[in-house]
C-alpha positions in Angstrom: -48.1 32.1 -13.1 -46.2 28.9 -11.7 -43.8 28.8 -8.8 -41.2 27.1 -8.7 -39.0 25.9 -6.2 -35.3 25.9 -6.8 -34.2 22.4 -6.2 -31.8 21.5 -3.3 -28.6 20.7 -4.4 -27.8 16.8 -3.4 -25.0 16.6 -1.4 -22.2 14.4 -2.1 -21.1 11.7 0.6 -17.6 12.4 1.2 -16.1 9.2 3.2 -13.1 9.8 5.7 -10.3 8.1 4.5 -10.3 6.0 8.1 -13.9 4.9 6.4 -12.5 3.8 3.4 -9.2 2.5 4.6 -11.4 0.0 7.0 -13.5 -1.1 3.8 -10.6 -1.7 1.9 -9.1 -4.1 4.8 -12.3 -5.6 5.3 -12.8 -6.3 1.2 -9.1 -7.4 1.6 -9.7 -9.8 4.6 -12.7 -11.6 2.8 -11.3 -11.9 -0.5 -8.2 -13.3 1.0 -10.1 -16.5 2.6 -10.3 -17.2 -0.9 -6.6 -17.1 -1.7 -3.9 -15.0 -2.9 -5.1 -14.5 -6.3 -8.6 -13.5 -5.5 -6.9 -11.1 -3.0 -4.9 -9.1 -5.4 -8.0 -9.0 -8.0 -9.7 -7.0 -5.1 -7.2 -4.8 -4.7 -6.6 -4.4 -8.4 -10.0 -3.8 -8.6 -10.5 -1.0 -6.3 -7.9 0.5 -7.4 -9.1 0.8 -10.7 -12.6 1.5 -10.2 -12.6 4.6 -7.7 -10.9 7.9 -9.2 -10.7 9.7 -5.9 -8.7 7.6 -3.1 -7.5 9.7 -0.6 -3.4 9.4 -1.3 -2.8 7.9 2.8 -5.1 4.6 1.7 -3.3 4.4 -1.5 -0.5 3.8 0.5 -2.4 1.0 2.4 -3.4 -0.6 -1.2 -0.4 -0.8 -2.5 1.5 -1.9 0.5 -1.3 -4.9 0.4 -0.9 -5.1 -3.6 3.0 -5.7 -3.4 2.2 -8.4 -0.7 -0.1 -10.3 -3.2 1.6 -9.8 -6.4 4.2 -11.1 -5.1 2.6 -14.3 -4.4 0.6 -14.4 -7.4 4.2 -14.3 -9.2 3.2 -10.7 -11.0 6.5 -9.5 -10.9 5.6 -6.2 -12.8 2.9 -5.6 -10.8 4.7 -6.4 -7.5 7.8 -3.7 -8.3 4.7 -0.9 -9.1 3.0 -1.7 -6.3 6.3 -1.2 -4.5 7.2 2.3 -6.0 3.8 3.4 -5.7 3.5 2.4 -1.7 7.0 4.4 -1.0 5.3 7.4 -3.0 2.2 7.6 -0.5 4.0 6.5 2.6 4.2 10.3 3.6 0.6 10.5 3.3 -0.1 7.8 5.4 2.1 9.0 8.4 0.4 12.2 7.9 -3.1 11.6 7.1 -4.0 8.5 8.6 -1.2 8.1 11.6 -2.9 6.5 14.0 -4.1 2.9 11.6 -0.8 3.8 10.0 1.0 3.7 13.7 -1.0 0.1 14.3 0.0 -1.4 10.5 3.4 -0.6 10.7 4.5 -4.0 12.7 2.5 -5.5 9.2 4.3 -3.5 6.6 4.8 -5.4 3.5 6.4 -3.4 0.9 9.7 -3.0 2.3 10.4 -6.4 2.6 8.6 -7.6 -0.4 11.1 -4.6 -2.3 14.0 -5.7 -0.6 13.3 -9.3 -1.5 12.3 -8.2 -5.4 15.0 -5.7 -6.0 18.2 -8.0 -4.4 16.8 -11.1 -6.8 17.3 -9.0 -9.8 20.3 -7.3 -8.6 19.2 -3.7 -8.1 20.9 -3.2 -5.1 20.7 0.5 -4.6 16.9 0.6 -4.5 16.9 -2.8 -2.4 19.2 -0.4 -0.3 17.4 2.6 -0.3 14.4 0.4 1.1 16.4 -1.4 3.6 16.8 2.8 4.8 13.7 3.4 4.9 12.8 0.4 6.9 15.5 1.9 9.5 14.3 5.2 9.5 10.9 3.8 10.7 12.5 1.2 13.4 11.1 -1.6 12.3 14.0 -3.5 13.6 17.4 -5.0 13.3 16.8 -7.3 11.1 16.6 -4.4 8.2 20.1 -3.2 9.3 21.2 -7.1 8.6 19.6 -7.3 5.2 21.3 -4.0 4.4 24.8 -5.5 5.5 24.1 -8.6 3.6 23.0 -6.3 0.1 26.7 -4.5 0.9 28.6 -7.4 0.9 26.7 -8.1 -2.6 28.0 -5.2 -4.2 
């Protein structure tokens, strides 16, 4: 009679999200000596090809996404990238707050939203960013562009 063994069941390689968030800005940092657009085909890229990013380094992707769509002039991807990034802010503070606590003088999607959203005259989400950027200190300058948007309406 045969013995056999009972095979060992491979373990799966479960990556921190601080792991994955640095190769995502080290992917990011390379493909961005090569420009803009190269840049926000990275980004696109990972994006689409892993199904299981931790929500906090969504955030991270799409704060860099709305940065590069915008100058790629991808409007439509720019305003998702936008939505998306407010969505997994939360995470981020939470999950990853210490490389969130460091980004946050390099936030992009507040400012790239603000920009977006006045241009086409949707002042109440240009607004509601300009909020959020005050609710996270990053300065008086967002308290200025919110005064500005006011006088707008």
């Amino acid at each position: 009679m045969r013995s056999y063994k009972v095979a060992e069941r491979r373990r799966f390689v479960t990556k921190k999200a601080a792991d994955i968030l640095e190769s995502v800005f080290n992917g990011y940092t390379e493909a961005g000596y090569l420009g803009h657009a190269q840049a926000h085909k990275y980004l696109i890229s990972f994006i689409n090809k892993f199904n299981s990013i931790p929500d906090s380094v969504k955030f991270f992707l799409y704060d860099l996404l709305a940065e590069e769509s915008y100058h790629t002039g991808n409007t439509e991807t720019a305003a998702e990238a936008v939505s998306m990034a407010e969505r997994y802010l939360p995470a981020a503070r939470s999950e990853t707050s210490r490389q969130f606590t460091e980004y946050l003088p390099k936030l992009r999607f507040l400012e790239r939203g603000i920009g977006f959203f006045t241009e086409l005259g949707e002042y109440e989400k240009a607004l509601a960013l300009c909020d959020q950027a005050i609710s996270l200190d990053l300065g008086k300058s967002y308290e200025s562009k919110r005064r500005s948007i006011e006088r707008m309406t």
